[in-house]
C-alpha positions in Angstrom: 28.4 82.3 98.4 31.2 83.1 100.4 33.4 80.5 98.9 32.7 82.0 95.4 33.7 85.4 96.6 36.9 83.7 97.9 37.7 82.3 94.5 37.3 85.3 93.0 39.5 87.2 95.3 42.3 85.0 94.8 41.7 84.8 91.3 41.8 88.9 91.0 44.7 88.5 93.2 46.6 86.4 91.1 46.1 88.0 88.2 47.7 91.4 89.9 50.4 89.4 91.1 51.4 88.7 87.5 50.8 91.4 86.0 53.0 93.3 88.7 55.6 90.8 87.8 55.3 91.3 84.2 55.8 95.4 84.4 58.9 94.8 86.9 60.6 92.0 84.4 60.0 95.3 81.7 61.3 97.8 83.5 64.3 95.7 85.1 64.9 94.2 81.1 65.2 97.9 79.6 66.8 101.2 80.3 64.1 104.0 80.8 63.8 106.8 79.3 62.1 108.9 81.4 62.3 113.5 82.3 65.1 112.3 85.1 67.2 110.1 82.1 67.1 113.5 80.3 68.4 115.6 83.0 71.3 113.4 83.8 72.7 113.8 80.5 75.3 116.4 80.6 76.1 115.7 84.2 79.8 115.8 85.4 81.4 113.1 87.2 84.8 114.7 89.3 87.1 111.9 90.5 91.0 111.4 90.4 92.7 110.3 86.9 92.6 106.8 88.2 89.4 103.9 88.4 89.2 103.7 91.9 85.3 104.7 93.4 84.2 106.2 89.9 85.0 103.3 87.6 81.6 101.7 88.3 79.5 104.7 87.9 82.0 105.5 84.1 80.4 102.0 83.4 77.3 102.9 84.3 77.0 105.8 82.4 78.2 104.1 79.6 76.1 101.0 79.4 73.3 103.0 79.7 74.3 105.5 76.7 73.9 108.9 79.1 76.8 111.5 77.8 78.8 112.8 80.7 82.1 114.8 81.3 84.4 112.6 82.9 86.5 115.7 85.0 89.7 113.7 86.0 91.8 116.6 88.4 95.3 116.3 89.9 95.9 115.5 93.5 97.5 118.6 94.2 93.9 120.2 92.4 92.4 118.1 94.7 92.9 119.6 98.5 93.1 123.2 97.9 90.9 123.9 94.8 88.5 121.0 94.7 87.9 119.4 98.5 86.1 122.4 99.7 83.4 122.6 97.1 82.7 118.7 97.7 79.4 117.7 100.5 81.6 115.3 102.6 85.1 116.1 101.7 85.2 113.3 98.9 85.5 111.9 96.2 83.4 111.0 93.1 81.0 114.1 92.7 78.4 114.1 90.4 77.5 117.6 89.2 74.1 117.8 87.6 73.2 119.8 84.6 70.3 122.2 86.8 73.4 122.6 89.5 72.4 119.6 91.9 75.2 117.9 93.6 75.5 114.4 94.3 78.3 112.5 96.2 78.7 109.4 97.9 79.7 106.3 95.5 77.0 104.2 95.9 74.2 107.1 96.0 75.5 108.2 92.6 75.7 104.7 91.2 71.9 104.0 92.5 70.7 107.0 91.0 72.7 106.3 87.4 71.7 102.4 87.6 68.0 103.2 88.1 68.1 105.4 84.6 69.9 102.8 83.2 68.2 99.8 83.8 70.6 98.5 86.0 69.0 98.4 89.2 66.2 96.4 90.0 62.4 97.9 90.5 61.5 94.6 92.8 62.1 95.6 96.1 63.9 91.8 97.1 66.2 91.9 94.3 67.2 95.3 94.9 67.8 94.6 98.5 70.3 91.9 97.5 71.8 94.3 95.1 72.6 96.5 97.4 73.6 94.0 100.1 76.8 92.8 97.7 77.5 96.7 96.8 78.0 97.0 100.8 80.1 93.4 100.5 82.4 94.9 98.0 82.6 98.3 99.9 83.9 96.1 102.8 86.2 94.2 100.7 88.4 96.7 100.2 88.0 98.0 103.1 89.1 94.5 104.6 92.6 94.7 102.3 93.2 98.2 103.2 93.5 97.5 106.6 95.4 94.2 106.6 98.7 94.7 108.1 97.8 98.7 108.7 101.3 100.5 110.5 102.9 97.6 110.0 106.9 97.5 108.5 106.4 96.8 104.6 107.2 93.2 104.4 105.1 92.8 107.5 102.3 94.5 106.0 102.5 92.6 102.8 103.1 89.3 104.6 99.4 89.9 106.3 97.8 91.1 103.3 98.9 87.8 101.4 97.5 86.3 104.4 94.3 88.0 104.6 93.8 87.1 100.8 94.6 83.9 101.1 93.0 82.3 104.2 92.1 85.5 106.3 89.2 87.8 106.7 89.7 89.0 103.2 89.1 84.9 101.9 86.7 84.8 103.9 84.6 87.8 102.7 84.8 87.0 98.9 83.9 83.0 99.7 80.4 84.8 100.9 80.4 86.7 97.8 80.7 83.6 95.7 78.3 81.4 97.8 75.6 84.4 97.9 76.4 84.7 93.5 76.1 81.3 93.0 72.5 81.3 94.9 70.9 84.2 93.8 72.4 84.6 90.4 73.2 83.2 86.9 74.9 83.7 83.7 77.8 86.4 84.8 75.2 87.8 86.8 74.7 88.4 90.8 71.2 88.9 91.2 68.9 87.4 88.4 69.8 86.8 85.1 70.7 90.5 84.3 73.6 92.5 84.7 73.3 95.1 87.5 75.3 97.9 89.5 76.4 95.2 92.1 78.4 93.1 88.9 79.6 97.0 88.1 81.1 97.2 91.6 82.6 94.0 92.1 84.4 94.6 89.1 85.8 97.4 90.0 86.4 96.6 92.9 87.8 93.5 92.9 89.6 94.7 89.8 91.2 97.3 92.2 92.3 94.7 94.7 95.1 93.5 92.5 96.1 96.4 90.8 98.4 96.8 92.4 97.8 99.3 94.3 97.4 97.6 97.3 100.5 95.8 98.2 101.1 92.3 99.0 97.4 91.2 97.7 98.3 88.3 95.1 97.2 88.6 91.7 95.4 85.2 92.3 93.3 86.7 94.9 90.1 85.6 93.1 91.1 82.7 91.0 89.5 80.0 93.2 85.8 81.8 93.1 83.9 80.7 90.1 80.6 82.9 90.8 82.8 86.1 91.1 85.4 85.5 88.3 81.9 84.7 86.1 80.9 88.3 87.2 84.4 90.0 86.3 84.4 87.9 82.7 80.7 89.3 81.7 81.3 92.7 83.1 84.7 93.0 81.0 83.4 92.0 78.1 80.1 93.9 78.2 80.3 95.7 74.6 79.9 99.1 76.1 82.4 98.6 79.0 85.4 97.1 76.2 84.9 100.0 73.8 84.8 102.4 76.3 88.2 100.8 78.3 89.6 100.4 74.7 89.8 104.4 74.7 91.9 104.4 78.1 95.6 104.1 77.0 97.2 104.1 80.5 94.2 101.5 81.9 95.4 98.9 84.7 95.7 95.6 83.0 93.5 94.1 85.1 91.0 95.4 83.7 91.4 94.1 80.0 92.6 90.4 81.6 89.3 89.8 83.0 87.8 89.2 79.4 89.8 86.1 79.6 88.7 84.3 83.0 
């Protein structure tokens, strides 16, 4: 009867649902090994002898257990030796072992996340993934630009602003609300650690360095969701023994074990 065949549609339907949501919580749960792992192994990573944009992508490498050659070159390497080999006149560049070139933060991330189980296969959850890697990308861009040409106590004036009930507040009190709602555990999306808690780590790690000046040190105090991110990112076992190897590492980096 046509209701039976209904019943049975659904039923078959249901069953592939699960299924499908079994082989995505299996390949989101564990790295892959796979002919694309294999040829990323060897690959070299060129950035500048500092975190910056290739921090996130050193973790990734590293929580996933893919050998690479971290190249750190000098500035003055950098615009007469180095710029005119890169795609976009940037920096990181990841340098495959068959000669492909990748550059772009975020596309090499993706593409050492995906090997490394730490990028989602559901479609939704990578979405939102990639939606607080673009957050974080605008977070700095949102310091950087506080209090721009400005005198320097001007400029520092309107960063401490900016952090502290501007645009740049503003920003990470999204990122906290959108953590608390789609994640859990340390975790921004799921229950898993992924590229996006890689980049606001590094990121927000980067924000009060230091190197941006007149961003308090207590930018991110107030922000539960994110601080929970920076604590499980810091103390990931991969991420401390690798930054336990870095002698000249920005403190920052090592306090967040302690939020």
């Amino acid at each position: 009867t046509p209701r039976y065949c209904e019943l049975v549609t659904q039923e078959r339907r249901r069953n592939w649902t699960d299924a499908t949501k079994t082989a995505q919580e299996l390949l989101w749960n564990h790295p892959r090994t796979t002919p694309t792992m294999t040829a990323l192994a060897g690959s070299e990573l060129t950035y500048f002898p500092i975190a910056g944009r290739a921090e996130s992508i050193r973790l990734a490498f590293k929580i996933g257990g893919i050998d690479f050659t971290d190249t750190r070159i000098t500035f003055p390497e950098w615009k007469d030796k180095v710029k005119p080999t890169t795609p976009w006149g940037g920096l990181p560049m990841l340098k495959l072992p068959d000669g492909t070139v990748i550059a772009q933060q975020r596309a090499i991330l993706r593409l050492i996340s995906k090997q490394a189980g730490l990028y989602p296969v559901d479609p939704l959850a990578a979405a939102k993934v990639d939606e607080l890697m673009d957050a974080a990308e605008d977070l700095q861009t949102k310091v950087n630009a506080a209090g721009q040409g400005l005198e320097q106590a001007e400029k520092e004036a309107k960063r401490k602003e900016a952090c502290e009930s501007g645009v740049v507040f503003d920003l990470v009190k999204k990122m906290d609300e959108y953590i608390a709602k789609n994640g859990s555990g340390g975790c921004s999306v799921g229950d898993k650690i992924s590229c996006a808690d890689l980049m606001i780590f590094t990121t927000s790690c980067g924000v009060i360095s230091g190197m941006f000046d007149g961003v308090p040190a207590t930018t991110f105090d107030q922000f539960k969701s994110v601080q929970a991110v920076r604590k499980a990112v810091a103390n990931h076992p991969a991420v401390k023994a690798y930054h336990d190897t870095i002698s000249d590492i920005n403190p920052m980096f090592i306090k967040a074990r302690d939020l």
